[in-house]
Structure formats: structure tokens, C-alpha cells
N, CA, C and O atoms as a GROMACS GRO file, in nm:
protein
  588
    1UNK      N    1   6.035  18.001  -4.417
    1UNK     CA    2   5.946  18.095  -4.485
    1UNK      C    3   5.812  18.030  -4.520
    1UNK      O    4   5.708  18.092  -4.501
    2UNK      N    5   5.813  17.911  -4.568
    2UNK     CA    6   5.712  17.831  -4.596
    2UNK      C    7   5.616  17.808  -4.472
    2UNK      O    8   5.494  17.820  -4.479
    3UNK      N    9   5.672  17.781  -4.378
    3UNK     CA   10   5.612  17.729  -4.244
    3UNK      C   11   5.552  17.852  -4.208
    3UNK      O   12   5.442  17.837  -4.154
    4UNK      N   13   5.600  18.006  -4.224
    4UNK     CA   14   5.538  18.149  -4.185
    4UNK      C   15   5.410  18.161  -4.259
    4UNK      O   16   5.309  18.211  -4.210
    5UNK      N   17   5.424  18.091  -4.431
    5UNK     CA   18   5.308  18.121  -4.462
    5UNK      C   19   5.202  18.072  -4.463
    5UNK      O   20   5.092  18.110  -4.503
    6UNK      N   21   5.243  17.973  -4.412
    6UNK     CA   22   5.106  17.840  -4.392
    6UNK      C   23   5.023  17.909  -4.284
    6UNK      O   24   4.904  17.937  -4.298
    7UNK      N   25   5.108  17.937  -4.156
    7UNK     CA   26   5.044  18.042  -4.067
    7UNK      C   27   5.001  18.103  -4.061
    7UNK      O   28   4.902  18.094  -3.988
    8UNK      N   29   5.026  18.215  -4.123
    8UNK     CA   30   4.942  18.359  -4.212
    8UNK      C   31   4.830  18.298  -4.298
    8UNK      O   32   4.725  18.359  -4.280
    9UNK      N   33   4.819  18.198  -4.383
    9UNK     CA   34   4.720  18.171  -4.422
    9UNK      C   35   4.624  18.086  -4.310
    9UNK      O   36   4.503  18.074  -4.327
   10UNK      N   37   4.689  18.035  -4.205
   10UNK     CA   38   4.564  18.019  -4.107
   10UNK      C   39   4.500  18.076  -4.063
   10UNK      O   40   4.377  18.071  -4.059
   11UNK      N   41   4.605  18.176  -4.002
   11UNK     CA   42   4.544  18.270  -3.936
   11UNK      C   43   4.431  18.396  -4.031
   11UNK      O   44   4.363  18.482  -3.973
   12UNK      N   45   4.435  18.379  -4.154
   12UNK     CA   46   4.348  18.451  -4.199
   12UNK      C   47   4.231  18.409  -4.212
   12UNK      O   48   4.127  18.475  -4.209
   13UNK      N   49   4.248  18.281  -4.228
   13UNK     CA   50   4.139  18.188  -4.277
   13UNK      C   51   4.066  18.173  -4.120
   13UNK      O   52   3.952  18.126  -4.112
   14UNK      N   53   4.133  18.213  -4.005
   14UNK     CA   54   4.014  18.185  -3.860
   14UNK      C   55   3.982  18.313  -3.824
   14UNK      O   56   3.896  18.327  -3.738
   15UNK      N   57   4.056  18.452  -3.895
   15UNK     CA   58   3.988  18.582  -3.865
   15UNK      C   59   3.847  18.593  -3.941
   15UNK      O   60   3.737  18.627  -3.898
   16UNK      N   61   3.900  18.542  -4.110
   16UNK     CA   62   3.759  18.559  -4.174
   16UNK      C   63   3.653  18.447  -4.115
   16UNK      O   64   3.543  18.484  -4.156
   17UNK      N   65   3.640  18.352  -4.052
   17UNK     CA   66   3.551  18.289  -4.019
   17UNK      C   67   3.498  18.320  -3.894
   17UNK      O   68   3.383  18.294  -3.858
   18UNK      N   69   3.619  18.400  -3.798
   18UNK     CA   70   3.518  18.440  -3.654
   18UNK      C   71   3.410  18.559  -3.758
   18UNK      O   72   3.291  18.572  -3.729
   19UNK      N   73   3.477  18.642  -3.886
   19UNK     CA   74   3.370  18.761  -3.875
   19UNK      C   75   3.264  18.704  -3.962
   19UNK      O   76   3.190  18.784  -4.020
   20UNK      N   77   3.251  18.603  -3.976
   20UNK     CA   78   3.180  18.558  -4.158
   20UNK      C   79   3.072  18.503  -3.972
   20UNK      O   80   2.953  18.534  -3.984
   21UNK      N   81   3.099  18.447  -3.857
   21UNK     CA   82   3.008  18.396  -3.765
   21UNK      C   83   2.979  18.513  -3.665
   21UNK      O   84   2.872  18.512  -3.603
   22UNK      N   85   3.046  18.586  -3.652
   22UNK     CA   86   3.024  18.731  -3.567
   22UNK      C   87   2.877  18.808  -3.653
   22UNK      O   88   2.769  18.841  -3.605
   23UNK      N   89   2.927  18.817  -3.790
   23UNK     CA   90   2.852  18.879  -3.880
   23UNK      C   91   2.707  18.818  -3.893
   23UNK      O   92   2.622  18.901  -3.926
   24UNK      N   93   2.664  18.688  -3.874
   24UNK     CA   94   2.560  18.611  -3.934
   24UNK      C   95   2.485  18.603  -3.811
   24UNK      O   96   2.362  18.600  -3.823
   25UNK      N   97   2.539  18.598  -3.687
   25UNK     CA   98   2.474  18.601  -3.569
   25UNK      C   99   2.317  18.713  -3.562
   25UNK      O  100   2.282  18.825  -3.598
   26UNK      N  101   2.283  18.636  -3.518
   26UNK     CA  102   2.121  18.718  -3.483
   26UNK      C  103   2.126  18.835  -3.360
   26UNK      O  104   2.145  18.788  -3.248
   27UNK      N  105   2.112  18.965  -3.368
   27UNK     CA  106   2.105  19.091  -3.326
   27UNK      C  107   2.019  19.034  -3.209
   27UNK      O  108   1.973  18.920  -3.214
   28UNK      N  109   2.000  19.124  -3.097
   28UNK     CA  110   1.922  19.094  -2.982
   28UNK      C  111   1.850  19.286  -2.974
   28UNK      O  112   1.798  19.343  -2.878
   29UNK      N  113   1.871  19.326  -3.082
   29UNK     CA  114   1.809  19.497  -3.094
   29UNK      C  115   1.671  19.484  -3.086
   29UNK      O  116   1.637  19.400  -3.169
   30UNK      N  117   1.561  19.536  -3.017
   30UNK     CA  118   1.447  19.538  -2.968
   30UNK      C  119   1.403  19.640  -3.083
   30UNK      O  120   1.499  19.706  -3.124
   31UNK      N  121   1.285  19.669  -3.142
   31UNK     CA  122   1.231  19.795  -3.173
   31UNK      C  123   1.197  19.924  -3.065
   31UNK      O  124   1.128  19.914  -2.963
   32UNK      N  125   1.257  20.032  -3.111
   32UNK     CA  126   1.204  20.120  -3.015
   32UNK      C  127   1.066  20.214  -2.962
   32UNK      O  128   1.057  20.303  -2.878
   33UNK      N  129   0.974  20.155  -3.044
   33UNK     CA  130   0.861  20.201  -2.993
   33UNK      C  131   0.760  20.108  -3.060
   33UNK      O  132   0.775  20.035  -3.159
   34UNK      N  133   0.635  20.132  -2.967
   34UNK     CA  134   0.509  20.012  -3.030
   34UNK      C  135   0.482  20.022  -3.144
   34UNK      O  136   0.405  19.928  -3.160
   35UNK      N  137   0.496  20.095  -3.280
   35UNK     CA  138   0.468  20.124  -3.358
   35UNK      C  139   0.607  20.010  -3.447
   35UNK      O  140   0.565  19.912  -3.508
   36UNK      N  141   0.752  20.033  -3.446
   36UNK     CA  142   0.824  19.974  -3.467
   36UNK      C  143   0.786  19.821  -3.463
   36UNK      O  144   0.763  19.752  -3.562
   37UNK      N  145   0.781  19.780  -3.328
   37UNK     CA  146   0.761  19.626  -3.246
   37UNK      C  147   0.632  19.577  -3.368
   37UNK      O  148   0.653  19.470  -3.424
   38UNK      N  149   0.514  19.649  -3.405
   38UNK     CA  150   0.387  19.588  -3.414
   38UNK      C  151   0.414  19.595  -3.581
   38UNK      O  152   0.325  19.542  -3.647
   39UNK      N  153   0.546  19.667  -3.674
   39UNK     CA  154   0.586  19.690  -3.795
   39UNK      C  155   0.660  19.540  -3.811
   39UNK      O  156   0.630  19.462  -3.902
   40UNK      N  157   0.758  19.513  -3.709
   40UNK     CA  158   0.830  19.402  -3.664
   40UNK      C  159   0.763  19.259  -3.712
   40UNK      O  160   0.788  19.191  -3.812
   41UNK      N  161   0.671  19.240  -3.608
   41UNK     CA  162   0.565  19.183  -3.634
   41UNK      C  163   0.520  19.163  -3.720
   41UNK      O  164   0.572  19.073  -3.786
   42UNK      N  165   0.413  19.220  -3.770
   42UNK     CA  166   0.409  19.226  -3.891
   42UNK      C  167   0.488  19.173  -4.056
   42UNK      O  168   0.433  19.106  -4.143
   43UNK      N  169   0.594  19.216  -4.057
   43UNK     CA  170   0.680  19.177  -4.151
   43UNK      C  171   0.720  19.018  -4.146
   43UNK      O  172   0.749  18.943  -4.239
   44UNK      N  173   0.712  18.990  -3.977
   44UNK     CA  174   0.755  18.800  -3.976
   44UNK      C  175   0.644  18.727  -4.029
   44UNK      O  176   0.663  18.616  -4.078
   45UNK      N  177   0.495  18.792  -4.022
   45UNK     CA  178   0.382  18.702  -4.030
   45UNK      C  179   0.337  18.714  -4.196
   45UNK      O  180   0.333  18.825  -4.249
   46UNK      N  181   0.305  18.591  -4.269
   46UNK     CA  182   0.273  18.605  -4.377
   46UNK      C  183   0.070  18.633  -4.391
   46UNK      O  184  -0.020  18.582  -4.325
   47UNK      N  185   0.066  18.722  -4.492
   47UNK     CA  186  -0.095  18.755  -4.503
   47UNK      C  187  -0.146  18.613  -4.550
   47UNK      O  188  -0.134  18.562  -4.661
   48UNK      N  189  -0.227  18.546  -4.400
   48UNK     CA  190  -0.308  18.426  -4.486
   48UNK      C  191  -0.391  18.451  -4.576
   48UNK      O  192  -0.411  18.350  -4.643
   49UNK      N  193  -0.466  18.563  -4.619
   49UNK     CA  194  -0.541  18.600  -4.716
   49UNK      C  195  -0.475  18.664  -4.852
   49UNK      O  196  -0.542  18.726  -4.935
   50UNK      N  197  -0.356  18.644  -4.862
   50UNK     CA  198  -0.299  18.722  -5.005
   50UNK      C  199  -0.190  18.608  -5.057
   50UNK      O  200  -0.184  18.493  -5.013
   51UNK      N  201  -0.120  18.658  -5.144
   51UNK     CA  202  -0.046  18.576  -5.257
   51UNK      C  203   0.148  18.532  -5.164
   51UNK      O  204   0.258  18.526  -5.218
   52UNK      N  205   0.116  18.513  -5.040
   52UNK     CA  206   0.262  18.506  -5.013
   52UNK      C  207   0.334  18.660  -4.913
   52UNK      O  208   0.424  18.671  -4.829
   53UNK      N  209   0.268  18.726  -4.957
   53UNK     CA  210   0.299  18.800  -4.883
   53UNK      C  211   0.321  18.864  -4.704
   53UNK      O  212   0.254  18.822  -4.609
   54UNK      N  213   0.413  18.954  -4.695
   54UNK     CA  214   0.415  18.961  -4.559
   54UNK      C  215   0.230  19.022  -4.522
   54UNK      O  216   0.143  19.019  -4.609
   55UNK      N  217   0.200  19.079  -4.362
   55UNK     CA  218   0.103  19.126  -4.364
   55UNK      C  219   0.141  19.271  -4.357
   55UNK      O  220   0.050  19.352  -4.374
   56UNK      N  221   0.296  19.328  -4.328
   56UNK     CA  222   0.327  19.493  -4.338
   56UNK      C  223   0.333  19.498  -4.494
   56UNK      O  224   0.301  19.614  -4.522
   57UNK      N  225   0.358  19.432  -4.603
   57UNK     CA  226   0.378  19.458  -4.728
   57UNK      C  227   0.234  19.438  -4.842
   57UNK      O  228   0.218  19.501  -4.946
   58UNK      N  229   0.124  19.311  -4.771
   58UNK     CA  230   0.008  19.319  -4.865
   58UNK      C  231  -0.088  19.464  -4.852
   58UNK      O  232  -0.118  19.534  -4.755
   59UNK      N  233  -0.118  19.471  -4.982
   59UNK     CA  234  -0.178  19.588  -4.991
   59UNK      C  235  -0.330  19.579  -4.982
   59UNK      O  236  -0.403  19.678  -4.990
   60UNK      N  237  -0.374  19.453  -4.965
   60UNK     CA  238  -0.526  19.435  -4.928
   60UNK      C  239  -0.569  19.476  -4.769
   60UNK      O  240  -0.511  19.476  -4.661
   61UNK      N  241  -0.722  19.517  -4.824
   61UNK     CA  242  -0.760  19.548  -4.657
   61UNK      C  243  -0.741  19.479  -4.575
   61UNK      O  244  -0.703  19.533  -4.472
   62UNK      N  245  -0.755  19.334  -4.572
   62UNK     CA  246  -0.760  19.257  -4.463
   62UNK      C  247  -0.636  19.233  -4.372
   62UNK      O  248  -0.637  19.168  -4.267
   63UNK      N  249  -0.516  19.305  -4.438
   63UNK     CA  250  -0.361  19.296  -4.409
   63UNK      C  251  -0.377  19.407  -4.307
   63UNK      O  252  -0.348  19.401  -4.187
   64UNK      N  253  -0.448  19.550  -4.398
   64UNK     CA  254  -0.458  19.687  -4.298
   64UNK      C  255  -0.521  19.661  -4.151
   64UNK      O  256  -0.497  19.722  -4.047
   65UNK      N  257  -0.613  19.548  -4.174
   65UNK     CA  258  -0.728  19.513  -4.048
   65UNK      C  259  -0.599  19.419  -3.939
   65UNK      O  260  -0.592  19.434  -3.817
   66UNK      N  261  -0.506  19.321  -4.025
   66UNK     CA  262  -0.451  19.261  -3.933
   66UNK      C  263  -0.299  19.338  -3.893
   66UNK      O  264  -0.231  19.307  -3.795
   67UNK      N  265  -0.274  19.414  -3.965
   67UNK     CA  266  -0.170  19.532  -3.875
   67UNK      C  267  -0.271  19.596  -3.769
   67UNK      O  268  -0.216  19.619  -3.661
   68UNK      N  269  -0.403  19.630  -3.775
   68UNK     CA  270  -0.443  19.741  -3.665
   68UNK      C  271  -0.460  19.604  -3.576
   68UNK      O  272  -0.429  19.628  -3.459
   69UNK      N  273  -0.493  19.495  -3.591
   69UNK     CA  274  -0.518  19.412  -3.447
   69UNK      C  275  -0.370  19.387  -3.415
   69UNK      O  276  -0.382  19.361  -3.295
   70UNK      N  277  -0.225  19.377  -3.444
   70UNK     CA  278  -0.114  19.335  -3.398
   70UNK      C  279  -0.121  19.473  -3.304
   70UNK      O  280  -0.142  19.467  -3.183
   71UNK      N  281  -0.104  19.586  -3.371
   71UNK     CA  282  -0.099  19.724  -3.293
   71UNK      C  283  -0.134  19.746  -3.209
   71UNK      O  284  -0.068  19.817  -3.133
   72UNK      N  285  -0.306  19.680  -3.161
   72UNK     CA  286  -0.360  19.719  -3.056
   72UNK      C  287  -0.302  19.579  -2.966
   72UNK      O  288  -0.328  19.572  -2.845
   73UNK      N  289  -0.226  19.473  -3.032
   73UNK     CA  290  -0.201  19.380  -2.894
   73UNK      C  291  -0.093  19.393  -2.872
   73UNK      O  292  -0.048  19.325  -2.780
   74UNK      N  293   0.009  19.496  -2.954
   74UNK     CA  294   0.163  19.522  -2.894
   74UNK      C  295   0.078  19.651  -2.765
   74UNK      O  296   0.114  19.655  -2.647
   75UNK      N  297   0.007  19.709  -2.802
   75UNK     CA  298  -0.002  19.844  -2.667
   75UNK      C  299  -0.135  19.753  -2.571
   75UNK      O  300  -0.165  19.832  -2.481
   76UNK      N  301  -0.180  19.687  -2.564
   76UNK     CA  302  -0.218  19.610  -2.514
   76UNK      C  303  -0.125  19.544  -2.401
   76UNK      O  304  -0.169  19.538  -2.286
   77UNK      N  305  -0.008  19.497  -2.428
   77UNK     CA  306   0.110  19.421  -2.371
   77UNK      C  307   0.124  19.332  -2.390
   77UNK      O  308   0.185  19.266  -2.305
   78UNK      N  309   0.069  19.253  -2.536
   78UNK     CA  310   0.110  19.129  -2.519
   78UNK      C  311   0.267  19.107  -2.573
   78UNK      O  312   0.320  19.194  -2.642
   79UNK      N  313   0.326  19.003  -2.540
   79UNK     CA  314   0.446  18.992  -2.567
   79UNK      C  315   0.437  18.977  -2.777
   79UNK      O  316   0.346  18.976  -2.860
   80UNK      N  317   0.553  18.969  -2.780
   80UNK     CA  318   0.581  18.878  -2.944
   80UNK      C  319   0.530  18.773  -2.965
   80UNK      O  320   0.438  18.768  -3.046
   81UNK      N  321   0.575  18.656  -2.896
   81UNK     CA  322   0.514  18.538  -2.909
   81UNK      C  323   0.390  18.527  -2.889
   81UNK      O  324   0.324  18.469  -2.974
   82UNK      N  325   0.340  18.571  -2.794
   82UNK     CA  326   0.180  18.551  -2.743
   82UNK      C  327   0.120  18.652  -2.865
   82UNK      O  328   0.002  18.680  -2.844
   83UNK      N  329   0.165  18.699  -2.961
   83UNK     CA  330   0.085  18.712  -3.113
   83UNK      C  331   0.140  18.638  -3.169
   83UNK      O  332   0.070  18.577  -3.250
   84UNK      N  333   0.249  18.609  -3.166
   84UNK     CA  334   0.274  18.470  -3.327
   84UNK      C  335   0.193  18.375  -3.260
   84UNK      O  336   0.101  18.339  -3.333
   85UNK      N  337   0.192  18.306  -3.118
   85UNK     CA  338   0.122  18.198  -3.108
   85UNK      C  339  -0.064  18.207  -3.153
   85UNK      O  340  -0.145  18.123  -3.192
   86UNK      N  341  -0.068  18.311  -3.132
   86UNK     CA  342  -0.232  18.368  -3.186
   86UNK      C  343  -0.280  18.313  -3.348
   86UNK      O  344  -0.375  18.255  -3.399
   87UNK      N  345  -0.134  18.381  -3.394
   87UNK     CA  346  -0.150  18.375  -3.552
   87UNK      C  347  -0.132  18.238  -3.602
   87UNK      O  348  -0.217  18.174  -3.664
   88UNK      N  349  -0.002  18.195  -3.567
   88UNK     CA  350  -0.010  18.033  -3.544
   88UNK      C  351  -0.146  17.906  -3.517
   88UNK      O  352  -0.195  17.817  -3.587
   89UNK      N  353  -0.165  17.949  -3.401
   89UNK     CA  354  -0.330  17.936  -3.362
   89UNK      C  355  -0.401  17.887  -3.429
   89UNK      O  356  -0.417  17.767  -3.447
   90UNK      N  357  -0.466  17.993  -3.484
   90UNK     CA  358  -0.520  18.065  -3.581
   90UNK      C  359  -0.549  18.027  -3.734
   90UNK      O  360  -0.657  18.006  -3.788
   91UNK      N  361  -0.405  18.024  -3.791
   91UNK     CA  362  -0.397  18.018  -3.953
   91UNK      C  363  -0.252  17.933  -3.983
   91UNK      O  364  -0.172  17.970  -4.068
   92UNK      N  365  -0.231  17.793  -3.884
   92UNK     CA  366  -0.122  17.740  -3.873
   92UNK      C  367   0.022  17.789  -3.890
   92UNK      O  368   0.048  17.906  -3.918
   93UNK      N  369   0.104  17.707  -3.875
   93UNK     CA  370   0.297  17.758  -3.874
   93UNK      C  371   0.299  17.805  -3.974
   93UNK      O  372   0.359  17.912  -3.976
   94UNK      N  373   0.253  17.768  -4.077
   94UNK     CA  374   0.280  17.848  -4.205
   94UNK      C  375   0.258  18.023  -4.234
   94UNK      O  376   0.293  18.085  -4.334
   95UNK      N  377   0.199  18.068  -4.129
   95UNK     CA  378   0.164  18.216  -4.103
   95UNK      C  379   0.342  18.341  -4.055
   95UNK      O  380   0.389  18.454  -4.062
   96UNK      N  381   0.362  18.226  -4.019
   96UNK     CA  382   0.509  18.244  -4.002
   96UNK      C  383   0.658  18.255  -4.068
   96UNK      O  384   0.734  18.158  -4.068
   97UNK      N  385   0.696  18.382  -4.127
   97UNK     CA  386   0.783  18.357  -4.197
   97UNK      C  387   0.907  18.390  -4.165
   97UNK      O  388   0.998  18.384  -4.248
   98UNK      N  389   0.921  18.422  -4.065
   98UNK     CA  390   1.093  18.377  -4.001
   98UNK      C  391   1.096  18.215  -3.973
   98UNK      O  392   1.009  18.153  -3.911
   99UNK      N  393   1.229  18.153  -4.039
   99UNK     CA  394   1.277  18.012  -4.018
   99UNK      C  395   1.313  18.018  -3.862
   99UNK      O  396   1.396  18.092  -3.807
  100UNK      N  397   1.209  17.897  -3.790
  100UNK     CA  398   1.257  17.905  -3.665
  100UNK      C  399   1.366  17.739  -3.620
  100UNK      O  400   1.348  17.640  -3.691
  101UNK      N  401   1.435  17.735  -3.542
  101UNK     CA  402   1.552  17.640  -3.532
  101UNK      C  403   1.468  17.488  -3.437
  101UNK      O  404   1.504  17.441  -3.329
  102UNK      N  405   1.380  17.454  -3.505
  102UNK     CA  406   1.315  17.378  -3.507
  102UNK      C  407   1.231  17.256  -3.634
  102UNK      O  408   1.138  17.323  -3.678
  103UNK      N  409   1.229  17.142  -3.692
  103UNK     CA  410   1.238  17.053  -3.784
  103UNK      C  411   1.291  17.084  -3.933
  103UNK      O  412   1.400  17.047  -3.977
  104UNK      N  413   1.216  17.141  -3.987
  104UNK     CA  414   1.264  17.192  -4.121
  104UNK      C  415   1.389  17.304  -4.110
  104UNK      O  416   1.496  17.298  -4.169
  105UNK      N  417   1.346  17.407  -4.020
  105UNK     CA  418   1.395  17.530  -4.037
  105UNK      C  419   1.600  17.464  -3.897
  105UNK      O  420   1.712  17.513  -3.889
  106UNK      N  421   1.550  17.372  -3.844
  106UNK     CA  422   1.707  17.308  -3.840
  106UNK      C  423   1.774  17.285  -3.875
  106UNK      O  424   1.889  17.304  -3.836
  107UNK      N  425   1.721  17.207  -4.013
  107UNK     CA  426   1.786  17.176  -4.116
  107UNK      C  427   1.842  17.283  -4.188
  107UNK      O  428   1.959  17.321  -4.176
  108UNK      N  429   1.768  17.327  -4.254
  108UNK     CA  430   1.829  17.491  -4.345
  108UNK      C  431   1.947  17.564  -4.251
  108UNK      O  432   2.044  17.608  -4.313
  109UNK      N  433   1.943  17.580  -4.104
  109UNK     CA  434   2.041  17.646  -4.017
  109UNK      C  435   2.163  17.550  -4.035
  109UNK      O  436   2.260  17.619  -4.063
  110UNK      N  437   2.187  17.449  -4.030
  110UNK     CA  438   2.233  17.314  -4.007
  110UNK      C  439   2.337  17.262  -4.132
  110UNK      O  440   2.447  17.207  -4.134
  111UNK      N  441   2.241  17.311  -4.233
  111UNK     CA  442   2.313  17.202  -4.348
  111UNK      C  443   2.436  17.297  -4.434
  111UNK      O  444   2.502  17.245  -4.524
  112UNK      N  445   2.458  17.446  -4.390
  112UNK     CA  446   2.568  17.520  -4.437
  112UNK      C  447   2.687  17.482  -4.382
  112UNK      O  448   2.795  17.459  -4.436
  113UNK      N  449   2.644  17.476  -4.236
  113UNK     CA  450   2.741  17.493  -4.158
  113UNK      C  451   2.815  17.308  -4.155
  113UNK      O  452   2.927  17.304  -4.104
  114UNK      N  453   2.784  17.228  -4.182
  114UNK     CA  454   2.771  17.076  -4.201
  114UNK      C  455   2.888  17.061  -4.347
  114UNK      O  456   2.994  16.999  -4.362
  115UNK      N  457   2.821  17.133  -4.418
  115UNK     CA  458   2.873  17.111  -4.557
  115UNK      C  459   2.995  17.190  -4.534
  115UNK      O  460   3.101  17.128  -4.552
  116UNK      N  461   3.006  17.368  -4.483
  116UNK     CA  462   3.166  17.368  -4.454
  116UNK      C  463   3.268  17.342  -4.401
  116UNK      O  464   3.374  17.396  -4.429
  117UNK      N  465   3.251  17.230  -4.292
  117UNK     CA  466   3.263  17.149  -4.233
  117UNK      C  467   3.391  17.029  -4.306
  117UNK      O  468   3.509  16.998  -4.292
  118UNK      N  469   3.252  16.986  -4.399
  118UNK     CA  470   3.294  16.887  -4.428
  118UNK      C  471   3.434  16.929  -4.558
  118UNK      O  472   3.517  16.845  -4.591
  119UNK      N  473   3.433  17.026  -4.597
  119UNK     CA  474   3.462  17.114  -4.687
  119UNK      C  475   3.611  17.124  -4.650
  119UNK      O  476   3.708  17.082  -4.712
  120UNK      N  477   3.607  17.187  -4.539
  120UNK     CA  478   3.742  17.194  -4.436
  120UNK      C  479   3.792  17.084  -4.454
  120UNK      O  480   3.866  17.059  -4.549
  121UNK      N  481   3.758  17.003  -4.368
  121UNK     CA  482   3.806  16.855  -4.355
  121UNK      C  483   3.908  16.822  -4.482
  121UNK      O  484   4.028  16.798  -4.498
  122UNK      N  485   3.748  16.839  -4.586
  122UNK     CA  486   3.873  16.783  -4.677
  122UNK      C  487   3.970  16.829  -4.746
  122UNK      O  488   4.052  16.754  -4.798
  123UNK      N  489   3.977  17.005  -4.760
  123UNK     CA  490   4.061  17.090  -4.790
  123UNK      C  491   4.192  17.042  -4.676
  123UNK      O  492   4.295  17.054  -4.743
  124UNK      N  493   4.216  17.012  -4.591
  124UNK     CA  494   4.277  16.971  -4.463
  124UNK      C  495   4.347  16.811  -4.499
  124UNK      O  496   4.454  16.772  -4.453
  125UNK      N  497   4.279  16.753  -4.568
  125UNK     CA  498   4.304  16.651  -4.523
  125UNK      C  499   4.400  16.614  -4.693
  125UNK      O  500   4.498  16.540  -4.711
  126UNK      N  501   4.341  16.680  -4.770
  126UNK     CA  502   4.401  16.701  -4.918
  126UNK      C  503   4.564  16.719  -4.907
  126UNK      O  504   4.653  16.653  -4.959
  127UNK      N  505   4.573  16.862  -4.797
  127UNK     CA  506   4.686  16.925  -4.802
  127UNK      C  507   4.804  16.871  -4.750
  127UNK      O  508   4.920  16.909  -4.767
  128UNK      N  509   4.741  16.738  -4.656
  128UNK     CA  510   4.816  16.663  -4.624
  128UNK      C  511   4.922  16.552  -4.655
  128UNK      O  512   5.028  16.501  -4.620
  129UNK      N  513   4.819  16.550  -4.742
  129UNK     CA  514   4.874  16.410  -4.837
  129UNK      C  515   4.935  16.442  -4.959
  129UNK      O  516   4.893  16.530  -5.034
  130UNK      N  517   5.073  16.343  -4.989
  130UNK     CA  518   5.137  16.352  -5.090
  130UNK      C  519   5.062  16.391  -5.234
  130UNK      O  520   4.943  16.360  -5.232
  131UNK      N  521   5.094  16.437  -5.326
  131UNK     CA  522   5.018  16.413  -5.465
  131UNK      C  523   5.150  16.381  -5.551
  131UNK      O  524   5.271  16.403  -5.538
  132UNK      N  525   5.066  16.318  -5.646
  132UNK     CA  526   5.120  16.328  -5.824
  132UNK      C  527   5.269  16.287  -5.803
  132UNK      O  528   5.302  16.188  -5.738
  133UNK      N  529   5.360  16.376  -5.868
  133UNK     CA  530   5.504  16.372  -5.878
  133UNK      C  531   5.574  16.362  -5.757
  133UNK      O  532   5.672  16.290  -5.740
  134UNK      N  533   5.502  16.462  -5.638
  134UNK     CA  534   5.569  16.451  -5.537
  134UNK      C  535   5.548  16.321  -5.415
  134UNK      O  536   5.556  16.339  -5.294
  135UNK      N  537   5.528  16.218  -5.468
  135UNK     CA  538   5.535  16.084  -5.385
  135UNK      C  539   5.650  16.036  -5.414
  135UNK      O  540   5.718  16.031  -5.311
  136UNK      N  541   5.716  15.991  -5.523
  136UNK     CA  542   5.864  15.954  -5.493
  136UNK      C  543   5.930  15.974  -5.406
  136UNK      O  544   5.987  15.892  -5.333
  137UNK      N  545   5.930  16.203  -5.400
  137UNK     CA  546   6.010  16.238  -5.301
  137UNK      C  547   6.021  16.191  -5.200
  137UNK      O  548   6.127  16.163  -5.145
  138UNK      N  549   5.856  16.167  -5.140
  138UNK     CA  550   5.808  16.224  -4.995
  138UNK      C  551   5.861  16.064  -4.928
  138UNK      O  552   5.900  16.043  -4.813
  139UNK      N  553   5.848  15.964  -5.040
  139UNK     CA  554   5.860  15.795  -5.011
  139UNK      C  555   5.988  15.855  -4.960
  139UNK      O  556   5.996  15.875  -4.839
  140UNK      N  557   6.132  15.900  -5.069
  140UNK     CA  558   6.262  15.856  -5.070
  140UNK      C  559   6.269  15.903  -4.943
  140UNK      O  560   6.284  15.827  -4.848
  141UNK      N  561   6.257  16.046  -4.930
  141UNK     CA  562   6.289  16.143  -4.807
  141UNK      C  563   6.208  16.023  -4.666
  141UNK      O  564   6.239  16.058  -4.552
  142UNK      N  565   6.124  15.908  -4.674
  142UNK     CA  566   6.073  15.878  -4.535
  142UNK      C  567   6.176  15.760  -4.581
  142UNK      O  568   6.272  15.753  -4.505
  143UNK      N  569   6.177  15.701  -4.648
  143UNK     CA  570   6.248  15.586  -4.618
  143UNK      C  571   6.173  15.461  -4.683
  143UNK      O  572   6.220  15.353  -4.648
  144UNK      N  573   6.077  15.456  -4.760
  144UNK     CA  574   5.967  15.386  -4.793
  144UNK      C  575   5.950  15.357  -4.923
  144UNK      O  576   6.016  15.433  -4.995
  145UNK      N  577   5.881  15.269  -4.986
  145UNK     CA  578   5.917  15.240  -5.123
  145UNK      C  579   5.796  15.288  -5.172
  145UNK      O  580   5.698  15.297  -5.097
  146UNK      N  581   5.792  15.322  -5.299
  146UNK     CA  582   5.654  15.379  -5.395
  146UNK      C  583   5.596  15.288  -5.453
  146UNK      O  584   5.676  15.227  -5.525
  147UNK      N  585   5.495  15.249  -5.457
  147UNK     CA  586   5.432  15.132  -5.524
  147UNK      C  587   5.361  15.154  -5.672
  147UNK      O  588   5.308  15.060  -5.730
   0.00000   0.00000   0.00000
């Protein structure tokens, strides 16, 4: 019975982690029209002229001026990148506010998944080993003396 439930608790513990990594995974959903794509946009790039803000959320003109130039270079054709690299360009990485999987923003992707990791391990490695009262047993039952 014991041995069933150790199982059941594995097995729960690798359903919730395929969906906890199914779930966190990055969408590949496109916007469906230029208006969407150039909203898109928008929302990743921070207003170099305002307090932090995105450039779809600052309410200064110069945000309104740099949504109508993303707009006219999504119907234009330029790709995504070939405007972040503009803006980039432009008003350095910092214009950029999606974490991309490159120096800093590696790290931040990196150091969750590292730490539960290590987390496991030692939840794993805990469960293994005798504790407390029950070392006498585990000695008598191998054959071994308790020190």
C-alpha cells in the first residue's frame, strides 16, 4: 500500500509539472490584423520619453506620434524585429520591455528553474535517508551498527 502511494504521489507530482511547463510556455498566436500586430508592438516597447511606461499605455503625445510610426511600419511590411531593432537602434535595449533569453534576461529565465531543481534534489534526496528515531531500525534491519 505504501509503495502504491509513493507512486500516486509521483505521478502527481510529474502531471502537475508537465502542466505548471505546458502552461508557462510561450504561445506562437500571431495578432490578427495590423492594427492588433502594431498594438502588440507597442505594448513590448517602453516610451523613451515618459516615466516607464509602455508606448500603447503613455498618455503623452509623443507615445500617440510613436504608435502612428509603428502602424505605418507594420502596413508598410516591416517585420517585428526590424521595428524593435529600429527602436533599439535608436533609444538602446532598454526601449525594450519583453525579457529576451539573452545576458540578464537568461538569468531571470534560468534561475527558477535552477532553484527547483535544486529543490527536488533535495526533497529526493531527504526522503531517502534515514532520520531521527528511525536509524536504529533501518541499521538493525541492514545489519549495521549505529554510531
Amino acid at each position: 500500500m505504501a509503495e502504491l502511494r509513493r507512486w500516486v504521489g509521483w505521478a502527481i507530482t510529474a502531471v502537475a509539472a508537465v502542466v505548471i511547463v505546458v502552461g508557462l510556455a510561450p504561445g506562437n498566436a500571431q495578432p490578427a490584423t495590423d492594427a492588433e500586430r502594431a498594438r502588440a508592438i507597442a505594448s513590448n516597447l517602453r516610451c523613451p520619453f515618459c516615466s516607464g511606461e509602455s508606448i500603447a499605455e503613455a498618455p503623452a503625445e509623443v507615445a500617440r506620434d510613436l504608435q502612428a510610426f509603428i502602424a505605418e511600419k507594420v502596413t508598410e511590411g516591416w517585420s517585428d524585429e526590424e521595428i524593435y531593432d529600429y527602436f533599439v537602434a535608436r533609444y538602446t535595449g532598454r526601449v525594450r520591455l519583453d525579457s529576451r533569453f539573452e545576458g540578464w534576461g537568461m538569468a531571470l529565465w534560468l534561475t527558477p528553474a535552477a532553484l527547483g531543481l535544486v529543490g527536488a534534489a533535495a526533497i529526493v534526496s531527504r526522503r531517502r535517508r534515514p532520520v531521527g528515531e528511525n536509524r536504529p531500525l533501518v541499521a538493525a534491519a541492514s545489519g549495521s551498527e549505529t554510531t
